[in-house]
N, C-alpha and C positions, 0 to 999 in steps of 0.2 A: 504493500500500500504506500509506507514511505516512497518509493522510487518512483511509482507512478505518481504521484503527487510532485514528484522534483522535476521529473521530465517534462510535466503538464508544465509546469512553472517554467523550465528552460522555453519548452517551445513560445511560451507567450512572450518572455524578454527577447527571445529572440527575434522575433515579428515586429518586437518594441522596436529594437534597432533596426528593424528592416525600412521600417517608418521612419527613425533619424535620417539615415542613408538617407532615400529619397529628398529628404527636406535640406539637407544640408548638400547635396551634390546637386541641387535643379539647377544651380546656378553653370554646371557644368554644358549645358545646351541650349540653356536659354538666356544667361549674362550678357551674349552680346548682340543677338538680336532686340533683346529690350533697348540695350544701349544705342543702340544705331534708329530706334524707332519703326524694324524691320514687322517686330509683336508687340502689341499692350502686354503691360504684365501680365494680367490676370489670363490673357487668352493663351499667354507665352504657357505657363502653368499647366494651366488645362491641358494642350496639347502633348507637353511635354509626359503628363500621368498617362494618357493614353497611351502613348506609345512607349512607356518603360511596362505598363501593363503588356504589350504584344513583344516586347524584347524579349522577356521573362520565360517565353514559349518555346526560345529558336535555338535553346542551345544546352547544354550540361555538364561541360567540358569544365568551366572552371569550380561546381559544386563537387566535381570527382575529384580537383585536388585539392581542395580543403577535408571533404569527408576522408578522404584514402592516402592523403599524400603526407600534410604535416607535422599530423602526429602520428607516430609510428605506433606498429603494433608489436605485444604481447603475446603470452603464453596463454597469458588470461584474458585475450581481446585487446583492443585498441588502449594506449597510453592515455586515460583520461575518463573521467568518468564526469556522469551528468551537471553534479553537483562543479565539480572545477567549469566544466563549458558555461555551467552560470554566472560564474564567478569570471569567468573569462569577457564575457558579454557586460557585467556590470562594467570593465574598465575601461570596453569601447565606448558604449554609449557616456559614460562620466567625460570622457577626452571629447566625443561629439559633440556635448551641449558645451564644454568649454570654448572649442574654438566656433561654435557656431555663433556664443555669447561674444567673441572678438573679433568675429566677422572673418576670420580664417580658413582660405579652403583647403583645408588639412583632407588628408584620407580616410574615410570610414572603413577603407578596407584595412591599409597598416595599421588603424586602430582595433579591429578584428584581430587581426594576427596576433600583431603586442599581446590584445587580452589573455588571449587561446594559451599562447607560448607561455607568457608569468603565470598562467594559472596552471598549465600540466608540469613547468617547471618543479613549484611548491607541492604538487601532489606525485609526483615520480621521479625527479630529480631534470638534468641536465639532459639525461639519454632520451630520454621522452619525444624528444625534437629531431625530424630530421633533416638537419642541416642543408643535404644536399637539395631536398627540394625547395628550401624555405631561399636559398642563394639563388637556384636557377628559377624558379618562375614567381619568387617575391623581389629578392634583393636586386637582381638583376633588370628585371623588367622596370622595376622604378628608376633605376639608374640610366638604363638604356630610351624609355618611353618618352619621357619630355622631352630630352634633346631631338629623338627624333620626328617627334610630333613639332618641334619647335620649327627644324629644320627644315619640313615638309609646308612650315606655314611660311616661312621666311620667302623660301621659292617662290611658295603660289601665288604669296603678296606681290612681289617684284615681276613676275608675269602675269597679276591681273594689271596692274600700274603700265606696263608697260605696253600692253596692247592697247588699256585704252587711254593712252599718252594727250590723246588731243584734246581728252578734258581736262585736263589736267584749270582750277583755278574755274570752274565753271560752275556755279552751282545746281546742284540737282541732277550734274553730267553724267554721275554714277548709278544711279536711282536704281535700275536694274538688278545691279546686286542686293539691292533689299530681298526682291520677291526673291532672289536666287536664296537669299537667308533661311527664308522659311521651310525652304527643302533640306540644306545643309544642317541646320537645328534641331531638325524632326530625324533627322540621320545620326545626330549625335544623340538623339535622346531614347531612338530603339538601342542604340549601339550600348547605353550605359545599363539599359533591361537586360540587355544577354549577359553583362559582367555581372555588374553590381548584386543584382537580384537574387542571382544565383549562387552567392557567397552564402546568405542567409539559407537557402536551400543547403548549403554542403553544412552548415551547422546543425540544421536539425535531423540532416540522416547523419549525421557524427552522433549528437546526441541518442539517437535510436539503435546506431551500430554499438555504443558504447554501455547501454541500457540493454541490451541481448534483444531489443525487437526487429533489429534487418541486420541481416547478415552482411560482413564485412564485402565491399568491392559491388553490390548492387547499387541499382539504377536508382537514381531521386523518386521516392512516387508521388504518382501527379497528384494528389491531395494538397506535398508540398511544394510542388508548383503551383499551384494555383494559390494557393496562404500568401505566397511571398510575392508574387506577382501583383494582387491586390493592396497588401501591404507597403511597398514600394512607391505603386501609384498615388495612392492614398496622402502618403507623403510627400509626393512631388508637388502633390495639387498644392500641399499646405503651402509653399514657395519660401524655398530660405533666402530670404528678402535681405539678408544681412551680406551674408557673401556673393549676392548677383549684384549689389552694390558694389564690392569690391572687387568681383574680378569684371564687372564690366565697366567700372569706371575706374577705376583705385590701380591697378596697372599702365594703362596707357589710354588715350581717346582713341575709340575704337569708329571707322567708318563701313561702310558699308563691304567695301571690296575687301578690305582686310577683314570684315569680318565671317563675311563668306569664306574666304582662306582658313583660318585659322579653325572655323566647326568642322569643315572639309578633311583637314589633319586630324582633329582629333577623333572625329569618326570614322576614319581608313584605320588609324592605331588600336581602337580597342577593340575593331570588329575582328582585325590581323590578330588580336593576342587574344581575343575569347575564342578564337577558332582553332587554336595552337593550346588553351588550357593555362593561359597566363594569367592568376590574379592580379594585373596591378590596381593602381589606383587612377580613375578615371580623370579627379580631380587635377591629379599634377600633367597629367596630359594634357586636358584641358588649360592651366594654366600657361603651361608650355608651350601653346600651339598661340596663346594671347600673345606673349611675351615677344614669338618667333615675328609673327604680325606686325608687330607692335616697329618690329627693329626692321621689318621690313618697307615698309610705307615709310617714303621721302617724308620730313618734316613732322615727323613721331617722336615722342619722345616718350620711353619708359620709364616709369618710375620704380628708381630701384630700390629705395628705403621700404616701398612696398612687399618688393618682389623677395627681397631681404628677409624681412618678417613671418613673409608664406616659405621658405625654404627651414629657416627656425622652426618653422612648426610642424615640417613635414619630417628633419633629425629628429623633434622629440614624439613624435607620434609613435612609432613603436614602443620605446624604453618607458615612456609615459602610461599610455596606455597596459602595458607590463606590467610595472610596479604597480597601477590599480586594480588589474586581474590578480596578479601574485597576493597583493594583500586582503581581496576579498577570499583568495581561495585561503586563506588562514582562516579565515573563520568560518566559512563553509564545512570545512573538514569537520564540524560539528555536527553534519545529518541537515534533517531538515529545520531545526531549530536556526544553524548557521545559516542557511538558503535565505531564510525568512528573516533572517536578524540585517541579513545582504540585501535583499527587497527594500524592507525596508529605510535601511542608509540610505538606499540610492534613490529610491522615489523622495527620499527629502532632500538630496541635494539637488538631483533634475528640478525638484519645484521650487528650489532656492534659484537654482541659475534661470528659468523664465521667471519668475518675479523681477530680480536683477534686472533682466532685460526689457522687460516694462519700462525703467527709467528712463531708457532712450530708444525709443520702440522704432523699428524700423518697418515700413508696410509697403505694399505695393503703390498705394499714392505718394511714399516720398522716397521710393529706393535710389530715384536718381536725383540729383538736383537739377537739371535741366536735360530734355537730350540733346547731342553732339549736332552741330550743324553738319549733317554725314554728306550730307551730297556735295560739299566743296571740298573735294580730296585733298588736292595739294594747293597750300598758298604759295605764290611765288611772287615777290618783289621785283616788282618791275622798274628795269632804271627808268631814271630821271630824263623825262625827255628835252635835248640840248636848250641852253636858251638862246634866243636871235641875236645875232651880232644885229649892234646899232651902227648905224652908218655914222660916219664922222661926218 
């Protein structure tokens, strides 16, 4: 009875964060079309929940290496038991609502891992983990994904700019690339369904493989596809208004052509790495692919005290999130008295940090302070035209 009562418990925090994720990554597909005035918010949103709802359908590959890959298994089943994966979930969602309360587009996912890891860490030691997968399709993929999502935006910026060179100082000359937005945005946001989504799915068949109810190395069932699917959506609708502030203005002034480039990147990158089985994080792609933009378009300029701060927050997203997994799994290790003693810490600290946030509420009427005058792409200072010689 205990166990089923932990699990029932796991899968609901789980779902819990499957809802952060959505609210705190919307800003991943939809930051700069709001920005550019390509979506209204609220429709940016909506769209955006539908289509992380049909993402959630197309794939399975990255929930097989979370349930199967990095935690290892045992004599006696999987290195982890239900109670640690709770415990592991209370320290993603705790780092979520933290940088969601700073407007930080950290990783929901590295923040999953970190929990996972400090929590099977405290309950089986060091061995628990395996390295080799956690370096090849986590550490790796974060290291490799931005740059190349950056790189892929940097290109595509200097060859939309450069084709259409003739507007260059025209206003409205660009305009096109808006509607082009709305396709590119809607690409970026099935593209985060197939990742994101599916994290949450490889947690709760861990939690079930680790609980003796599905045998090790089976398929996700569609029960929990469909939980995490809705869950996800659910949260995208809510719109995390704080970091679509910051990464669609708080980076660089984003226009239309760059910002068609920059969704274009970052949805080639995660659809390439949910098909290969790569958890990274959507977020820092996304960021990456602003930044790449950002350096690409004539007369841009990034902000790097910005970009500074989201990189801060992306080193301590694992060990952070860690250390709050590892310390809830200490008191977990008490059954379900500790599960419950863990619920509750953390639903008072989640309703500490939105209270908090109430003080300087960010919404979708004032996520932006103005939008970007997008259809004057490049200003160019025109010299001074000679003045008349006067006749003597």
């Amino acid at each position: 009875m205990d166990l089923t009562l932990i699990v029932v418990l796991v899968i609901a925090l789980a779902l819990f964060f499957d809802f952060t994720n959505g609210f705190h990554d919307t800003a991943n597909a939809m930051a700069t079309p709001i920005a550019t005035g390509a979506l209204r918010p609220k429709t940016a949103v909506a769209l955006a929940a539908i289509l992380n709802l049909v993402g959630a359908f197309l794939s399975t590959e990255v929930a097989k290496t979370i349930s199967g890959g990095i935690i290892k298994e045992g004599d006696g089943g999987v290195l982890i038991t239900p109670e640690l994966i709770f415990a592991g979930l209370i320290g993603a969602i705790v780092w979520n609502m933290v940088t969601w309360l700073l407007g930080l587009p950290s990783s929901s996912s590295h923040a999953l891992f970190g929990g996972l890891i400090g929590a099977a860490i405290v309950g089986f030691g060091i061995g628990a983990i395996d390295f080799a997968v956690v370096m090849s399709k986590v550490i790796l993929p974060a290291l490799l994904a931005p740059l190349t999502a950056g790189l892929i935006a940097y290109a595509a910026t200097k060859l939309a700019y450069a084709i259409t060179r003739r507007y260059d100082g025209k206003p409205d000359g660009r305009d096109g690339f808006r509607h082009a937005q709305i396709f590119s945005s809607s690409l970026v946001a099935l593209a985060h369904g197939t990742n994101d989504a599916q994290k949450t799915m490889g947690v709760i068949t861990l939690t079930l493989v680790a609980a003796g109810m599905q045998e090790a190395g089976s398929d996700v069932q569609t029960w929990v596809i469909v939980t995490c699917a809705v869950a996800i959506a659910l949260g995208t609708y809510m719109g995390g208004w704080r970091i679509i502030k910051t990464l669609g203005t708080g980076l660089t002034d984003v226009k239309p052509a760059q910002g068609f480039a920059a969704e274009t990147a970052t949805a080639a990158t995660i659809l390439a790495s949910s098909h290969v089985g790569f958890a990274l994080s959507t977020t820092q792609v996304a960021s990456g692919s602003v930044i790449g933009s950002g350096l690409g378009r004539r007369g841009s300029k990034v902000r790097w005290r910005t970009a500074g701060r989201i990189g801060v927050g992306w080193l301590l997203t694992l060990p952070a999130a860690g250390a709050v997994g590892a310390l809830a799994a200490v008191v977990a290790h008490l059954g379900v008295v500790g599960v419950l003693i863990d619920a509750v810490v953390g639903v008072t600290v989640i309703i500490g940090i939105f209270l908090w946030s109430r003080r300087s509420e960010v919404s979708h009427e004032n996520v932006l302070s103005e939008v970007a005058d997008s259809g004057r792409a490049v200003k160019i200072k025109r010299n001074p035209k000679p003045k008349k010689k006067v006749k003597a």
